[in-house]
N, C-alpha and C positions, 0 to 999 in steps of 0.2 A: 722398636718392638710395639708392637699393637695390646692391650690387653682387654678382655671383657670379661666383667664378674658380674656371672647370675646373682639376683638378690631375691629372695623371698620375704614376702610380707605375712609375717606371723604374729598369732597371736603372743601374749607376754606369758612365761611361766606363771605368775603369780593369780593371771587371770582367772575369772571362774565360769569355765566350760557349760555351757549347754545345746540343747539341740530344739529345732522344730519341724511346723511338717511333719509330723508323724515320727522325729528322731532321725530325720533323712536330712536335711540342712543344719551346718553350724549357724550359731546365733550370735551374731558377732554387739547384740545389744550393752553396752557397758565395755566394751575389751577393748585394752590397750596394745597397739600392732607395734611391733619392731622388726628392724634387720635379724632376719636370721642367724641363732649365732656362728654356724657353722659355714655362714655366706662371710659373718663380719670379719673371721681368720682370717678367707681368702681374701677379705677387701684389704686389709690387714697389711697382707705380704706383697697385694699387688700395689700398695701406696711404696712398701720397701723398695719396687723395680722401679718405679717412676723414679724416685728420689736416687738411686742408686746407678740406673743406667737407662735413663732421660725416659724410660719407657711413657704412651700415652695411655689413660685407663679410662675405658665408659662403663659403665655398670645398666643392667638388663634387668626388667623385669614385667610378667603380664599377671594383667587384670585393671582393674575400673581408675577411677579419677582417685580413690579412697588411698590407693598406694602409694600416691604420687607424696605425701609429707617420709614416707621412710626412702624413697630414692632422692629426696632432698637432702636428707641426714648423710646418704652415701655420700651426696655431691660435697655437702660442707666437712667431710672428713678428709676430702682429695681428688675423687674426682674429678674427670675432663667434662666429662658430659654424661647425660641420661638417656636412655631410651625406654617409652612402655610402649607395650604392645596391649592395643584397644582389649583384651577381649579376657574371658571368666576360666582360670586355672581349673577345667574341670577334670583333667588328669592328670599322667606322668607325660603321657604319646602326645599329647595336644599341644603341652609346654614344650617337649623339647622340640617338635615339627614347628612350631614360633620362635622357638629359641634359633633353631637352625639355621633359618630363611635369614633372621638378622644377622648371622654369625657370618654366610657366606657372603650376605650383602659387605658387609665390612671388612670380609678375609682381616679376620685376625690370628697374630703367632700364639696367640695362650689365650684360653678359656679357663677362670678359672668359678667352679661351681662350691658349695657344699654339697658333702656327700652325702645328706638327705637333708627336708627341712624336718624342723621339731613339729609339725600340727599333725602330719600326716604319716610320715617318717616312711615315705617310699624306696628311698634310694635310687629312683630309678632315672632319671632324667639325666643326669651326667655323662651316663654309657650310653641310652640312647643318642642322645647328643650328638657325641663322639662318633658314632656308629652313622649317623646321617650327614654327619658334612667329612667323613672317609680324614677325621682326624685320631692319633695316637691318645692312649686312655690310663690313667694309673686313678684308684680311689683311695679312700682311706691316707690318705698323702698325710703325712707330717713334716715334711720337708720339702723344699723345693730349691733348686739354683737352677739357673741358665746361664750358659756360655756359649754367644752363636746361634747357632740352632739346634742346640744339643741343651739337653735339659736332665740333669741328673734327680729322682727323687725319691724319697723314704716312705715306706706306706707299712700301715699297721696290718701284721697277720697272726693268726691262730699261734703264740707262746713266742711273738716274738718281732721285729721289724725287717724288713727285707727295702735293699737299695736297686732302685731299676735305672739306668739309661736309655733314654728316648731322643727323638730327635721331634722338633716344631713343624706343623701346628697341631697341637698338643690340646687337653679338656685334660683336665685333674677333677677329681670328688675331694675339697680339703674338710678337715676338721680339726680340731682344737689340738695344738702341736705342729701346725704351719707356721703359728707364731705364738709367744708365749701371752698366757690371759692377761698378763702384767703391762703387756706390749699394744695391746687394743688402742685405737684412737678412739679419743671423743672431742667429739666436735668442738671448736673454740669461736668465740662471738665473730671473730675475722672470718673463720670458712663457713660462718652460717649467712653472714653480709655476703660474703662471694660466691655461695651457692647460688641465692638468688637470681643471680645475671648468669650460670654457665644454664647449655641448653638441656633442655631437659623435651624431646621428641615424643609424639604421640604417633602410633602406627597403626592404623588399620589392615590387623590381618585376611586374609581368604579364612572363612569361617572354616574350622576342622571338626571332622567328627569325632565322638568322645570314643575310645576301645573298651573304656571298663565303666563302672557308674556305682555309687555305692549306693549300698542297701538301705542300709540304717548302721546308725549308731548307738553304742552303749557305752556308758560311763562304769565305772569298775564298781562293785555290790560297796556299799557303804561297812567301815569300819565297824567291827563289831565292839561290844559293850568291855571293859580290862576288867579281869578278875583278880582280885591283892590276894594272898594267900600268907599265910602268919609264917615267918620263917620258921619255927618250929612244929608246922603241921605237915612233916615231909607226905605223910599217907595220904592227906586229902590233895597235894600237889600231883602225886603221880598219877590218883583217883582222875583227877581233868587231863593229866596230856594223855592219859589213855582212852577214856571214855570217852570226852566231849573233843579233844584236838586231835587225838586218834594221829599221835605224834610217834605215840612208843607203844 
């Protein structure tokens, strides 16, 4: 069984956000990039298939030379091989029309994606995916087995989980409950030496045109100032959530 897991190169939670350009470019000046974590589940479960039922796994991802130390991290967690595609994430349509080309070049039985990255939180790339190389689609996946070419899998829905069976080749959207947080690999000094040597491919795409473009950006209005109130001045308490938080 073939596997490819998209990887995104994201900023770090802890990071601190700005913008330039008028608010229309992120500013990656000072920010620490990691695997996505919703990319890292499904790297996760597809290190499970290899070890479990010999499966091969490459892991995918586009944009500049700058990415290439978090598709190393993939490599040194298990990984077969790497591939990046030359060129600048400027959308959902762009990535998955790059993602696609490499997916059929390779005919693989599972793609497995995160069901959005955390910078931009599109959701959209997996279904498109899917939809361009005329493969079967389940998102939101917290589960996944294969037997065959038959793939049973669990995906989060509105008050509750629902179980689908599909047949390969197959795109999942996973996220956190494909495998448990406790269960994440991190890399060890031996698959950071053997990353090293496994390949890691650069691709020059046919340049795509972008579908959408963003505007600008804005960061959420800055926390306002806490106001203490004496526990015993119940009157002047309900004076602010009426008045000023216009709560009650």
């Amino acid at each position: 069984m073939k596997l490819l897991v998209c990887i995104s190169h994201v900023p770090d939670t802890t990071s601190k956000i700005n913008f330039t350009e008028g608010d229309t470019k992120f500013d990656t000046t000072g920010v620490q990039f990691v695997i996505n974590p919703n990319d890292e589940f499904g790297l996760t479960r597809a290190m499970w298939f290899k070890e479990k039922q010999n499966a091969t796994v490459d892991v995918i991802s586009v944009g500049g030379a700058e990415t290439e130390p978090t598709l190393r991290k993939a490599l040194a967690i298990g990984a077969d091989a790497a591939i990046r595609i030359n060129a600048e994430a400027t959308d959902g349509h762009t990535v998955a029309t790059y993602l696609a080309t490499a997916a059929k070049e390779g005919a693989y039985d599972l793609i497995i994606a995160g069901r959005e990255s955390i910078d931009y939180n599109g959701g959209m790339v997996p279904g498109m995916l899917a939809a361009m190389i005329d493969a079967n689609f389940v998102t939101n996946c917290i589960s996944l087995e294969i037997d065959g070419t038959t793939a049973t899998a669990v995906r989060e829905i509105d008050g509750g989980k629902e179980t689908i069976s599909t047949v390969l080749p197959l795109v999942i959207g996973g996220q956190k409950g494909l495998v448990e947080e406790s269960d994440l690999r991190i890399p060890n000094m031996r698959g950071i030496m053997m990353a090293r040597k496994k390949p890691l491919t650069v691709v020059e795409p046919t340049p795509e045109s972008s579908e959408t473009q963003a505007v600008s950006f804005e960061k959420p209005a800055p926390r306002g100032a806490v106001k203490l109130v004496d526990a015993e001045n119940i009157d002047e308490l309900i004076n602010l959530l009426h008045n000023e938080a216009k709560v009650i």
